[in-house]
mmCIF file of the N, C-alpha and C atoms, coordinates in Angstrom:
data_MODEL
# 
_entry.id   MODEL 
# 
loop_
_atom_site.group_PDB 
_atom_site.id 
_atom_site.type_symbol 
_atom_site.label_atom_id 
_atom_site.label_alt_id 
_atom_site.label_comp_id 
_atom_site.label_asym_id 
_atom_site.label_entity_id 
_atom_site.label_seq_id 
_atom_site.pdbx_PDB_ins_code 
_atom_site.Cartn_x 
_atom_site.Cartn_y 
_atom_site.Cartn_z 
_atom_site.occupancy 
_atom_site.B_iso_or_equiv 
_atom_site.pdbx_formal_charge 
_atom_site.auth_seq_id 
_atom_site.auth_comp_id 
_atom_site.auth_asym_id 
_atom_site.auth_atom_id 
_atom_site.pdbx_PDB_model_num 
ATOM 1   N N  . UNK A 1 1  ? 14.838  11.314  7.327   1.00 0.00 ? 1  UNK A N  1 
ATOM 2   C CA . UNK A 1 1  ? 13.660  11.142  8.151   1.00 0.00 ? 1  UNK A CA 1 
ATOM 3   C C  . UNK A 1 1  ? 13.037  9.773   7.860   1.00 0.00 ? 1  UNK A C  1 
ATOM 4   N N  . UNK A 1 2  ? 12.521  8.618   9.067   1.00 0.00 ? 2  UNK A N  1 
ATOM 5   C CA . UNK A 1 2  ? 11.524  7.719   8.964   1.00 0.00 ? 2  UNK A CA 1 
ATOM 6   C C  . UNK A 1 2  ? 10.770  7.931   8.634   1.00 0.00 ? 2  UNK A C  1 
ATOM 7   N N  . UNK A 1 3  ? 10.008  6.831   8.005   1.00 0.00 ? 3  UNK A N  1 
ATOM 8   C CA . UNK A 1 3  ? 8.756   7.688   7.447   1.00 0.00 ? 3  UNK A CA 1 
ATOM 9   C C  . UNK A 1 3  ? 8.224   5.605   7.855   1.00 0.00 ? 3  UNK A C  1 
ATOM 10  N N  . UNK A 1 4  ? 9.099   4.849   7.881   1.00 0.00 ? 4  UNK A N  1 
ATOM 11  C CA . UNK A 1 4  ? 8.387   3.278   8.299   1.00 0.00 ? 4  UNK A CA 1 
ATOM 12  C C  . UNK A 1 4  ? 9.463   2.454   8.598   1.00 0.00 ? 4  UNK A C  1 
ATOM 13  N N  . UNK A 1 5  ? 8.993   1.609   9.358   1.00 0.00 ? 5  UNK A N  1 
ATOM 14  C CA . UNK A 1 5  ? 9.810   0.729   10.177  1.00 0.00 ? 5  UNK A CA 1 
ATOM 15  C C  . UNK A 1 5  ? 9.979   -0.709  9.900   1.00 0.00 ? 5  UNK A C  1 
ATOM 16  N N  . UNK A 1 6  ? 10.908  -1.664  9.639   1.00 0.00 ? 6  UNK A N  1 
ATOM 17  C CA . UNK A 1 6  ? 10.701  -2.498  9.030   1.00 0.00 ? 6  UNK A CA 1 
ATOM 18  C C  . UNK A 1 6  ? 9.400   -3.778  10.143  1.00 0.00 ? 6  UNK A C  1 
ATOM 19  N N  . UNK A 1 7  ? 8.978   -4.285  10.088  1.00 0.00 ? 7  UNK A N  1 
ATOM 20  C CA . UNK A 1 7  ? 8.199   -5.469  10.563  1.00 0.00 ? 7  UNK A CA 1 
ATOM 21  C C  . UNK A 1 7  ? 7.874   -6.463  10.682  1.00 0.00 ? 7  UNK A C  1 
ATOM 22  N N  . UNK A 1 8  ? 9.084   -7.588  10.336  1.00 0.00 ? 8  UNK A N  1 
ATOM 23  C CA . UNK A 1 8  ? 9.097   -8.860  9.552   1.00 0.00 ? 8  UNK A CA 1 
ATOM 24  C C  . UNK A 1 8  ? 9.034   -8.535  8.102   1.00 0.00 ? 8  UNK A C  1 
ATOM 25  N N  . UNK A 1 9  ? 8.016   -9.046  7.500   1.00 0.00 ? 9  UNK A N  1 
ATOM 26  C CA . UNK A 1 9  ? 8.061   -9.177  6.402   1.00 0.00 ? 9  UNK A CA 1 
ATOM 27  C C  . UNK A 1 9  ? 7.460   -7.550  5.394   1.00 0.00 ? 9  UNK A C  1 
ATOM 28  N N  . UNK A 1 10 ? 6.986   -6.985  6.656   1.00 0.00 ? 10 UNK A N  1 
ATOM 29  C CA . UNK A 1 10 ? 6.202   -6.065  6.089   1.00 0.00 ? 10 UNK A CA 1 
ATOM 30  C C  . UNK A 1 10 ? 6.817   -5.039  6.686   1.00 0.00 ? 10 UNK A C  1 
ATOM 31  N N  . UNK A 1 11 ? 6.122   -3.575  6.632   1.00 0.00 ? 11 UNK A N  1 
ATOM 32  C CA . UNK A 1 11 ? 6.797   -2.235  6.971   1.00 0.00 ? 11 UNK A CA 1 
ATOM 33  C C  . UNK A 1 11 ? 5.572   -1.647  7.800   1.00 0.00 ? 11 UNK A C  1 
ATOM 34  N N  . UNK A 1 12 ? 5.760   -0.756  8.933   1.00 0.00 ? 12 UNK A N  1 
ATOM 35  C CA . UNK A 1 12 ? 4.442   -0.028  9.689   1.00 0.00 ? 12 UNK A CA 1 
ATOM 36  C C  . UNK A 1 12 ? 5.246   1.230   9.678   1.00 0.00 ? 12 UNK A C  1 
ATOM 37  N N  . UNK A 1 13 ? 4.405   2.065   9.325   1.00 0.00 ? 13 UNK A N  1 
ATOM 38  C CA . UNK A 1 13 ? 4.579   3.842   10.060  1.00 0.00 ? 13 UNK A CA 1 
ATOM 39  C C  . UNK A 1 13 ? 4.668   4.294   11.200  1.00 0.00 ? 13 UNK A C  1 
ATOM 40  N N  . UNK A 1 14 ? 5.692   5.736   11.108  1.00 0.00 ? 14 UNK A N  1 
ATOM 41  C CA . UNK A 1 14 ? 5.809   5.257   12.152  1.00 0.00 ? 14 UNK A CA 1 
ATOM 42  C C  . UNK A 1 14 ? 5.979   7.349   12.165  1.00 0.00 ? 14 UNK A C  1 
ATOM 43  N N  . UNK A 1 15 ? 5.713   7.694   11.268  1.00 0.00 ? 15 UNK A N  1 
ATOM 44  C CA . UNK A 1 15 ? 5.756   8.879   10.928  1.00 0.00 ? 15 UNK A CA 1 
ATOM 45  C C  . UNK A 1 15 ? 3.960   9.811   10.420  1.00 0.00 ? 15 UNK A C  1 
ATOM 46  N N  . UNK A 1 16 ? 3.866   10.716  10.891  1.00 0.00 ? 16 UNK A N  1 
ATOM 47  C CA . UNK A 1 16 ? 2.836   11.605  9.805   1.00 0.00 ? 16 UNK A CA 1 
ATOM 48  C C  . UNK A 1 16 ? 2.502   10.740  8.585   1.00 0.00 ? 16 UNK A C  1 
ATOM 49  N N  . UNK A 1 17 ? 4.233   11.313  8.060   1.00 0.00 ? 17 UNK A N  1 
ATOM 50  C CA . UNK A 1 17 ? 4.025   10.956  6.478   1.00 0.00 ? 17 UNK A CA 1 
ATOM 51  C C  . UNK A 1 17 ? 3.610   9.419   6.478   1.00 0.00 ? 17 UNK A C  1 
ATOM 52  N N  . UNK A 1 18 ? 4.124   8.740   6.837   1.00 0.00 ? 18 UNK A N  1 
ATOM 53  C CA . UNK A 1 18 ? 4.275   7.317   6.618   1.00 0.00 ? 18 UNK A CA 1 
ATOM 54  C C  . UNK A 1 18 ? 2.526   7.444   7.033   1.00 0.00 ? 18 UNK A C  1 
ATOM 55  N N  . UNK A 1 19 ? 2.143   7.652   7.931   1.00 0.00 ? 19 UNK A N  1 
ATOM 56  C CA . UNK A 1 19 ? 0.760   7.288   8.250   1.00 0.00 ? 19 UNK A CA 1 
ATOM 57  C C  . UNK A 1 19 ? -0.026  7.646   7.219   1.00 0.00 ? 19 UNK A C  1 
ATOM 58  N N  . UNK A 1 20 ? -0.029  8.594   6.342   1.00 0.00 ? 20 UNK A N  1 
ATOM 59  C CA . UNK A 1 20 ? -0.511  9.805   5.285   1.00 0.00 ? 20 UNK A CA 1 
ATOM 60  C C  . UNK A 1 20 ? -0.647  8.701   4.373   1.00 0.00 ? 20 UNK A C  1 
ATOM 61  N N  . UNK A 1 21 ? 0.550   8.473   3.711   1.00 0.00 ? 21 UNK A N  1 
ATOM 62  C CA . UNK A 1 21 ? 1.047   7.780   2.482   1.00 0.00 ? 21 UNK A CA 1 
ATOM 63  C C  . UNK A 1 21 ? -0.074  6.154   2.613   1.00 0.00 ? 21 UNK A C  1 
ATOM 64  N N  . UNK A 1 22 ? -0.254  5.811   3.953   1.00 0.00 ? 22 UNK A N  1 
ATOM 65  C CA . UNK A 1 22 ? -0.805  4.300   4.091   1.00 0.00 ? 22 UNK A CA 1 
ATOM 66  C C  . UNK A 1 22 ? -2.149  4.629   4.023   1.00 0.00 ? 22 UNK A C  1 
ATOM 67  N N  . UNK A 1 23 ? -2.621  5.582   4.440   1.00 0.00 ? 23 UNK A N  1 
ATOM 68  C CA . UNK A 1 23 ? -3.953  5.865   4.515   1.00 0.00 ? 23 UNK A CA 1 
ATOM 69  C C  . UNK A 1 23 ? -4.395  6.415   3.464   1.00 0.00 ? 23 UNK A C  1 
ATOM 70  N N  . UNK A 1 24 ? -3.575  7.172   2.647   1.00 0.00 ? 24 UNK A N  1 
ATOM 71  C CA . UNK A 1 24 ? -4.191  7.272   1.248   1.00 0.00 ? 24 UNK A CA 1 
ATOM 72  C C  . UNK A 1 24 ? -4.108  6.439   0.285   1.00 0.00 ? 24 UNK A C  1 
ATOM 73  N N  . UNK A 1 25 ? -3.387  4.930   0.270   1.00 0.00 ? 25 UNK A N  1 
ATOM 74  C CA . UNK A 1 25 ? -3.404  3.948   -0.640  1.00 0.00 ? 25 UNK A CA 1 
ATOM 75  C C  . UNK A 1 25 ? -4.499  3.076   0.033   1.00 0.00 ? 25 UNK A C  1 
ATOM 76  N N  . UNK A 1 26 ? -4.682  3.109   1.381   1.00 0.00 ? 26 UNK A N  1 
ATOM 77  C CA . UNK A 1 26 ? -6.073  2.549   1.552   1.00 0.00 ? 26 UNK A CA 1 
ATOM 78  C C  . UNK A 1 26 ? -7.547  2.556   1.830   1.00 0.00 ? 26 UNK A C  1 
ATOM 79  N N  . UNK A 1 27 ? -7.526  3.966   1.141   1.00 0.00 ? 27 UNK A N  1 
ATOM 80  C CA . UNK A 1 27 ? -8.779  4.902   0.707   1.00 0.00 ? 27 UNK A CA 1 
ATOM 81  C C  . UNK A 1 27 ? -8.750  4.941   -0.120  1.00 0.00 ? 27 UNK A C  1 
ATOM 82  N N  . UNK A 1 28 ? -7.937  4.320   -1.371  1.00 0.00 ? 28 UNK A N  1 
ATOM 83  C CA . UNK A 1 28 ? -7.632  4.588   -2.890  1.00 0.00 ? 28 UNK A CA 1 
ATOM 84  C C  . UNK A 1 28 ? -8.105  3.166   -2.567  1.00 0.00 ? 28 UNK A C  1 
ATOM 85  N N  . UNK A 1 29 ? -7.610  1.801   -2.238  1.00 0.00 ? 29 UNK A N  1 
ATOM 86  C CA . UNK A 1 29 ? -7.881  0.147   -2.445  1.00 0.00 ? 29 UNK A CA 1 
ATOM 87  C C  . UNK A 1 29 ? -9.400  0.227   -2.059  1.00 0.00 ? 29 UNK A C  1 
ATOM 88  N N  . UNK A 1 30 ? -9.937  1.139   -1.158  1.00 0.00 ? 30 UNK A N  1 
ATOM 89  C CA . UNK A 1 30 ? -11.533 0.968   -0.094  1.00 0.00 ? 30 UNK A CA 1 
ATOM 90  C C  . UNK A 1 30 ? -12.406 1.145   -1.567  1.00 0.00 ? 30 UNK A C  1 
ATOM 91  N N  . UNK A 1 31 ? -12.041 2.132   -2.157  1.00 0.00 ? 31 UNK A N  1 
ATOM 92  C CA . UNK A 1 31 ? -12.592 3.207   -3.049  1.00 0.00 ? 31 UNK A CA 1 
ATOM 93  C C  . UNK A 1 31 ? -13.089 2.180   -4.795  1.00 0.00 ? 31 UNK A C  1 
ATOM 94  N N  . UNK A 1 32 ? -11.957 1.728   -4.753  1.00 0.00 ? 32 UNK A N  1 
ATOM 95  C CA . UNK A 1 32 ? -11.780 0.918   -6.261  1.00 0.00 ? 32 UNK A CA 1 
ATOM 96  C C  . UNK A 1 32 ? -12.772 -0.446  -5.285  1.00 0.00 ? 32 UNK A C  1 
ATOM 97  N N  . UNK A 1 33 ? -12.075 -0.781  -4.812  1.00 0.00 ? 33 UNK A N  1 
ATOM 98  C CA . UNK A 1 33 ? -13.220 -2.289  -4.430  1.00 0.00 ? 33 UNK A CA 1 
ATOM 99  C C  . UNK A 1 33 ? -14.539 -1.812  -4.308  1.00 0.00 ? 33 UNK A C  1 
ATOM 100 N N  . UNK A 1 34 ? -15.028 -0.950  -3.869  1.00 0.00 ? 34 UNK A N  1 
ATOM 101 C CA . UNK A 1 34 ? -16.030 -0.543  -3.499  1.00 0.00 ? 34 UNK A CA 1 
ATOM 102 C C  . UNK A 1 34 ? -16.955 -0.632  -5.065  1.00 0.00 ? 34 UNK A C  1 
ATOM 103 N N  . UNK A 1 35 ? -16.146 0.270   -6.352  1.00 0.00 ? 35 UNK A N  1 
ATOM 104 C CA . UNK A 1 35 ? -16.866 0.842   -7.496  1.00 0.00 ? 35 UNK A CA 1 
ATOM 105 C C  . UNK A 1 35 ? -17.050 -0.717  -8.199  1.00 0.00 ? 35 UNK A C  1 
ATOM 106 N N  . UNK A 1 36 ? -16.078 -1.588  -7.972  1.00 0.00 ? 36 UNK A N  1 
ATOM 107 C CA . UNK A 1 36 ? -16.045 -2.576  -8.641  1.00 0.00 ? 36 UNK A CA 1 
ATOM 108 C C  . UNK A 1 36 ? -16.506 -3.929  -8.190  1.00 0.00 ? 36 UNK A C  1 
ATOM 109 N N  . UNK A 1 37 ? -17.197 -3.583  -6.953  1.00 0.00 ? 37 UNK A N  1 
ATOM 110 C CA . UNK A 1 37 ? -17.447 -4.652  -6.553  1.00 0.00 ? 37 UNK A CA 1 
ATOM 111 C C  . UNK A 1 37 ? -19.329 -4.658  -6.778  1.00 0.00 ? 37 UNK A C  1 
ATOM 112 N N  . UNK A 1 38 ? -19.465 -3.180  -6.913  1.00 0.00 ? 38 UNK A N  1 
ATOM 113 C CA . UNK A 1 38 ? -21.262 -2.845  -7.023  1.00 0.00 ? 38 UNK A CA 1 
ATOM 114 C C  . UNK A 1 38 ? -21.243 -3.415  -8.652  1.00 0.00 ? 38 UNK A C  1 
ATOM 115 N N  . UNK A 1 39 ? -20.573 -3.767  -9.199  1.00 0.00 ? 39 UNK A N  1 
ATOM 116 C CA . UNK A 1 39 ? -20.792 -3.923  -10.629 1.00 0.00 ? 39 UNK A CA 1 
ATOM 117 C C  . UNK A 1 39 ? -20.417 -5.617  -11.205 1.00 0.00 ? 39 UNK A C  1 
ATOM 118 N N  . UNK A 1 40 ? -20.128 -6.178  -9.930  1.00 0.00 ? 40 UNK A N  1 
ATOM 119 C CA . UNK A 1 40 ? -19.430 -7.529  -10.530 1.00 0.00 ? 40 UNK A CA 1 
ATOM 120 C C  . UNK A 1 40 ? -20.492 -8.392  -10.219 1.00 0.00 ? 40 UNK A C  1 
ATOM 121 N N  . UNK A 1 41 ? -21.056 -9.426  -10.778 1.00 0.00 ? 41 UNK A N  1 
ATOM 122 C CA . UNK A 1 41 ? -21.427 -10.685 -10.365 1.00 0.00 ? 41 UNK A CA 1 
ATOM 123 C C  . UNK A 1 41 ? -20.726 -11.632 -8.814  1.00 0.00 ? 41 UNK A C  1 
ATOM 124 N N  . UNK A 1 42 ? -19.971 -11.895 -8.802  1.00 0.00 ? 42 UNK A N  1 
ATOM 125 C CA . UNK A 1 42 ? -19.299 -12.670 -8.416  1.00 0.00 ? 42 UNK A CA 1 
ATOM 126 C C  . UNK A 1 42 ? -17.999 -12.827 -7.936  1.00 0.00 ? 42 UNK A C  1 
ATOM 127 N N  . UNK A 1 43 ? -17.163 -13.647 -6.431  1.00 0.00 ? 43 UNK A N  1 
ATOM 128 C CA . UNK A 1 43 ? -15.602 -13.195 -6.230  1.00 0.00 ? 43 UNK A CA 1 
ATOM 129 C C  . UNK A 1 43 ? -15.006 -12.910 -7.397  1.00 0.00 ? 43 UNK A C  1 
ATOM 130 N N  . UNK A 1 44 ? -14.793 -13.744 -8.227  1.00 0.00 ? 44 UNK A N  1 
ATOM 131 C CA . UNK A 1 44 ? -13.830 -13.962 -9.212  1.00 0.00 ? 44 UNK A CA 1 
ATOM 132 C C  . UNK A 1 44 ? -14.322 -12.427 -9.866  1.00 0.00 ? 44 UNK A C  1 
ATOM 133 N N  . UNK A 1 45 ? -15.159 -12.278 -10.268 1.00 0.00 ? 45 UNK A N  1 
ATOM 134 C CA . UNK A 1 45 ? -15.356 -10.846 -11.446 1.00 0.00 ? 45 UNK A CA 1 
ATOM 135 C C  . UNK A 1 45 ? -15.128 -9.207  -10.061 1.00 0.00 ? 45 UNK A C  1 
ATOM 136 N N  . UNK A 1 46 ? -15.037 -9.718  -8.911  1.00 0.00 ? 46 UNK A N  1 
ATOM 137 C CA . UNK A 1 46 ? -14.655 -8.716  -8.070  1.00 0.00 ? 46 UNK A CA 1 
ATOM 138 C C  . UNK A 1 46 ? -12.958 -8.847  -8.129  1.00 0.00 ? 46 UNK A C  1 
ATOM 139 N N  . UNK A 1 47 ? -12.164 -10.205 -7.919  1.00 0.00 ? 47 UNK A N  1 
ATOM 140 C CA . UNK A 1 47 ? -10.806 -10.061 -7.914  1.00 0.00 ? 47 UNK A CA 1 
ATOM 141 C C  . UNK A 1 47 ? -10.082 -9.736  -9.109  1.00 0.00 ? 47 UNK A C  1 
ATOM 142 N N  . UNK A 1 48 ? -10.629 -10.388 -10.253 1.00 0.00 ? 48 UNK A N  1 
ATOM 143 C CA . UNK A 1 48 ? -10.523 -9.585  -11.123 1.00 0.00 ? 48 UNK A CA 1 
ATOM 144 C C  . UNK A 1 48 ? -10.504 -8.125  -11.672 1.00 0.00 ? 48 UNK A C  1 
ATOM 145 N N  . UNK A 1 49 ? -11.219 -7.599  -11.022 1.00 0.00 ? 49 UNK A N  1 
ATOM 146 C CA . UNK A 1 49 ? -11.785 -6.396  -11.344 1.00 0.00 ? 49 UNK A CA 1 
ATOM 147 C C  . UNK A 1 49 ? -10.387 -5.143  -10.496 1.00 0.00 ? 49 UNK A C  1 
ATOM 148 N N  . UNK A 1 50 ? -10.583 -5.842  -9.016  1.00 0.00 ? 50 UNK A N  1 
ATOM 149 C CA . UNK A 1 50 ? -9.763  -5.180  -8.730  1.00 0.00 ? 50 UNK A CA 1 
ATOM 150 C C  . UNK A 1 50 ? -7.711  -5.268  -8.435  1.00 0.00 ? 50 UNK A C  1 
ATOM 151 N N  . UNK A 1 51 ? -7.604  -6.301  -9.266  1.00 0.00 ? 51 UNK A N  1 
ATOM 152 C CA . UNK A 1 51 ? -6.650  -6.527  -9.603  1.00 0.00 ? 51 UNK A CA 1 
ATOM 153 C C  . UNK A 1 51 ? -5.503  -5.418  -9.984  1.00 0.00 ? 51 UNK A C  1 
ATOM 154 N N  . UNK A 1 52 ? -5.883  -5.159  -11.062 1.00 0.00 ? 52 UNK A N  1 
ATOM 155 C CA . UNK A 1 52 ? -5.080  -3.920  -12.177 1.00 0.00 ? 52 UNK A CA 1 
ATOM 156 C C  . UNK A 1 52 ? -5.085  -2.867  -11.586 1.00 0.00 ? 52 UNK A C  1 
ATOM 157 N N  . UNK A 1 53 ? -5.439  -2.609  -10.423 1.00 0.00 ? 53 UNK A N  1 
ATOM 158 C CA . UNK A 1 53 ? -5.461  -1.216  -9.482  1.00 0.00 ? 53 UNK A CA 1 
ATOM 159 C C  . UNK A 1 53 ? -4.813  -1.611  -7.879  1.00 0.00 ? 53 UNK A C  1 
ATOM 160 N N  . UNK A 1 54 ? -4.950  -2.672  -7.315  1.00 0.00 ? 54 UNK A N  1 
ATOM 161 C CA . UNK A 1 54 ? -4.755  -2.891  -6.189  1.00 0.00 ? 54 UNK A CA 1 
ATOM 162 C C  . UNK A 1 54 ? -2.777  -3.356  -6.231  1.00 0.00 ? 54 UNK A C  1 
ATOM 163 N N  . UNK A 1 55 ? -2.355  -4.358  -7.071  1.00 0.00 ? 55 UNK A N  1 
ATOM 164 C CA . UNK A 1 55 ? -1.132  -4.442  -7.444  1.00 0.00 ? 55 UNK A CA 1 
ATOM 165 C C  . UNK A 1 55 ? -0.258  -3.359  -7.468  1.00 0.00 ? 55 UNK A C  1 
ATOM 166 N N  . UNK A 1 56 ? -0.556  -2.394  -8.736  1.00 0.00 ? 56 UNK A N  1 
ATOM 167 C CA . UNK A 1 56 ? 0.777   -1.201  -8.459  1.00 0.00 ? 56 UNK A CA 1 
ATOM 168 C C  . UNK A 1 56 ? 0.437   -0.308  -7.035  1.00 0.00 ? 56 UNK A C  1 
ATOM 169 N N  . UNK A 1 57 ? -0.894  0.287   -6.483  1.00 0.00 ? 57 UNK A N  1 
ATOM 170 C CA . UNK A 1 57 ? -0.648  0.704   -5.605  1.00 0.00 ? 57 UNK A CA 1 
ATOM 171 C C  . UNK A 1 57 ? -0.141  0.531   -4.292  1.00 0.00 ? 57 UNK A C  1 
ATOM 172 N N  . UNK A 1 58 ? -0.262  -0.937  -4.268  1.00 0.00 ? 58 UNK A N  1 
ATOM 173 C CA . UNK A 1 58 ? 0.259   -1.957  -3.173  1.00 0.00 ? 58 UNK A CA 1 
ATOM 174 C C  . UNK A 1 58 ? 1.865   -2.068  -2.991  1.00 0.00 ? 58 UNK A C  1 
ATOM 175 N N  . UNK A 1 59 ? 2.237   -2.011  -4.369  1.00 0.00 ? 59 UNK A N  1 
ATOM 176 C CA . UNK A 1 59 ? 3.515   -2.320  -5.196  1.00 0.00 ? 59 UNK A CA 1 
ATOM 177 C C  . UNK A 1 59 ? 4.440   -0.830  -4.577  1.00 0.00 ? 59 UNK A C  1 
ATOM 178 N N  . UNK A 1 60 ? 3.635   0.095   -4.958  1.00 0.00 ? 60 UNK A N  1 
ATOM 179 C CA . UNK A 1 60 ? 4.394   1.526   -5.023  1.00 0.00 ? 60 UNK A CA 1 
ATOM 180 C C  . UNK A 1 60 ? 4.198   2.067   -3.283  1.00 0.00 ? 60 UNK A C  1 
ATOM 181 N N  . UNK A 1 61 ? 3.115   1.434   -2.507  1.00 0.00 ? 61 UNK A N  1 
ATOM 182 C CA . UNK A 1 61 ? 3.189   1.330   -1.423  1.00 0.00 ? 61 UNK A CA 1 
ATOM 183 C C  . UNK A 1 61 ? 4.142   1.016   -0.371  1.00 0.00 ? 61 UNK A C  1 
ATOM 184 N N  . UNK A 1 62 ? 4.575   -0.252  -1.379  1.00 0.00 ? 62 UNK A N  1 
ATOM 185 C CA . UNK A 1 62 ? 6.247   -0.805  -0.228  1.00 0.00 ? 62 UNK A CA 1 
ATOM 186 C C  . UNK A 1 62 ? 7.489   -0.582  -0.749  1.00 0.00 ? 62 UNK A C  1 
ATOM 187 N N  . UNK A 1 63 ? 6.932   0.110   -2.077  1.00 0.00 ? 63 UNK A N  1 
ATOM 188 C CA . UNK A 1 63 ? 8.356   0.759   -2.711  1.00 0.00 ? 63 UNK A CA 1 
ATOM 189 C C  . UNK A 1 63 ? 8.849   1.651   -1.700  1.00 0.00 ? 63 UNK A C  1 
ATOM 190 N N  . UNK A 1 64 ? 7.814   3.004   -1.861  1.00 0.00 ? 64 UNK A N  1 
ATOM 191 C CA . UNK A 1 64 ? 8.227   3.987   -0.515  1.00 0.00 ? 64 UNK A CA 1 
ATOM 192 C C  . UNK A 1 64 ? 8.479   3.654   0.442   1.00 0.00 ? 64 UNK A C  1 
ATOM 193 N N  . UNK A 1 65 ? 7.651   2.327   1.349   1.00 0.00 ? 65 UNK A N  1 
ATOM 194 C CA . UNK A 1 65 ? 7.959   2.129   2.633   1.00 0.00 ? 65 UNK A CA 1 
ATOM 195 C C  . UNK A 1 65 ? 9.680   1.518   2.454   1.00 0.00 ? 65 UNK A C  1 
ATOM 196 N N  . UNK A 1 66 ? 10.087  1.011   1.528   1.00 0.00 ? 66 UNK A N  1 
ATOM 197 C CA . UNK A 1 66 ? 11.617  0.234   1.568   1.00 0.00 ? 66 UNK A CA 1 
ATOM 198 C C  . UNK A 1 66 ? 12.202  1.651   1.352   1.00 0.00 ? 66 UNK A C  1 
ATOM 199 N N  . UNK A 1 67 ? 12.265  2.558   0.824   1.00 0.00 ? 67 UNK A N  1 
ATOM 200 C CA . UNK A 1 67 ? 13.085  3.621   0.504   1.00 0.00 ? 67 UNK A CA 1 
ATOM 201 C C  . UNK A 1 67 ? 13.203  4.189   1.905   1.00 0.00 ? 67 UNK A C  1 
ATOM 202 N N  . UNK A 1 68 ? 11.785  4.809   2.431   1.00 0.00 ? 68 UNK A N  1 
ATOM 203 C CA . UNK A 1 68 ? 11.789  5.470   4.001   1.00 0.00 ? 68 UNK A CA 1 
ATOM 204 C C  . UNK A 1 68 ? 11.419  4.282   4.866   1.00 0.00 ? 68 UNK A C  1 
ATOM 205 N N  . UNK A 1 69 ? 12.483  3.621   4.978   1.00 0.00 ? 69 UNK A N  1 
ATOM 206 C CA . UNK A 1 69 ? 12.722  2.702   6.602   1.00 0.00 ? 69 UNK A CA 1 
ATOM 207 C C  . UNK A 1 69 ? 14.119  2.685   6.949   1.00 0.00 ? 69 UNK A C  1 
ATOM 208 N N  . UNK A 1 70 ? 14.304  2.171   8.024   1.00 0.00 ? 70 UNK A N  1 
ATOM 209 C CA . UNK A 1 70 ? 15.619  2.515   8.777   1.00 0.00 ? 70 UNK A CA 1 
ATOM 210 C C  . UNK A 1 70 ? 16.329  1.274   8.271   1.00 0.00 ? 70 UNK A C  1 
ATOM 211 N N  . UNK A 1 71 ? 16.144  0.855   7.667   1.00 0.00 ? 71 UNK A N  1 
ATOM 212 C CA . UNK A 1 71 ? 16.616  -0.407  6.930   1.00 0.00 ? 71 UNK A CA 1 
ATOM 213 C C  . UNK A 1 71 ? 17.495  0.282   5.669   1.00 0.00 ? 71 UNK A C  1 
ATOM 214 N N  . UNK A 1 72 ? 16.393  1.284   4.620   1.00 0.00 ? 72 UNK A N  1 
ATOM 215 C CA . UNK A 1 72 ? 17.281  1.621   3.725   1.00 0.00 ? 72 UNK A CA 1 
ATOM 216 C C  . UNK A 1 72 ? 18.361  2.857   4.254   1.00 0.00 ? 72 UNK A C  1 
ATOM 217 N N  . UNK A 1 73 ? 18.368  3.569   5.620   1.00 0.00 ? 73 UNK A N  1 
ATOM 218 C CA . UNK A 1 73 ? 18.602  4.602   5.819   1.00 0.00 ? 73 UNK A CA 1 
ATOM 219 C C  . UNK A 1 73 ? 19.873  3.695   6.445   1.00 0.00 ? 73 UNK A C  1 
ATOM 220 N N  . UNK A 1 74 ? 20.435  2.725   6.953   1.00 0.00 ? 74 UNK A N  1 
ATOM 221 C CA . UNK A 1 74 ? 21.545  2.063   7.083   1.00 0.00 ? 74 UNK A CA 1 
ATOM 222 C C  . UNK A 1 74 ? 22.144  1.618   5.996   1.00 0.00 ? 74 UNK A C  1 
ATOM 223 N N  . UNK A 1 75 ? 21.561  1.172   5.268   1.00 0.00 ? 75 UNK A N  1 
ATOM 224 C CA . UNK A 1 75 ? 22.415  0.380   4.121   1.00 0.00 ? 75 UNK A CA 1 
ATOM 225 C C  . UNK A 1 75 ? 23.132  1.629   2.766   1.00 0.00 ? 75 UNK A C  1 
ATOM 226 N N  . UNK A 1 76 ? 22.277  2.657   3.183   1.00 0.00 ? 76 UNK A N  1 
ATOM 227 C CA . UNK A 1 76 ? 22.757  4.321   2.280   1.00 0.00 ? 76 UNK A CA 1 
ATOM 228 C C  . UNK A 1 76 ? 24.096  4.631   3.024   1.00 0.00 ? 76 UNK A C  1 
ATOM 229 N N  . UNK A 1 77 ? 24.213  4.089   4.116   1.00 0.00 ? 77 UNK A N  1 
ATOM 230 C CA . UNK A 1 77 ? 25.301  4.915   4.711   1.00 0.00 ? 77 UNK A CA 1 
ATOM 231 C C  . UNK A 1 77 ? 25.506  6.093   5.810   1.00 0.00 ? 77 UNK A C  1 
# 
């Protein structure tokens, strides 16, 4: 099953899941910027801040999308 489609450089949903999976890493990124941004001075102490949280989920974001796209579902065989 698709779950995302490749897009140039990037991947879009194109599935439930795929929609699910994007919308809960960017209610998880809304969520952390949000806590960390009421507490920072300044860009830098906001990019900072949300650094160490926005990376792996971003990361593990296009992990899944490369696993469920029709990209990896050809090259499996």
């Amino acid at each position: 099953m698709l779950w995302f489609k490749s897009f140039g450089l990037i991947y879009r949903p194109v599935s439930i899941a795929g929609w699910l999976v994007t919308a809960a890493g960017l209610a998880f990124c809304v969520q952390v910027f949000l806590a960390i941004d009421r507490n920072s001075h300044s860009v830098s102490d906001t990019l900072y801040g949300i650094f160490p949280y926005w990376a792996p989920s971003l990361l593990f974001w296009l992990w899944i999308a490369g696993r469920t796209s029709q990209s990896a579902q050809i090259s499996a065989g």
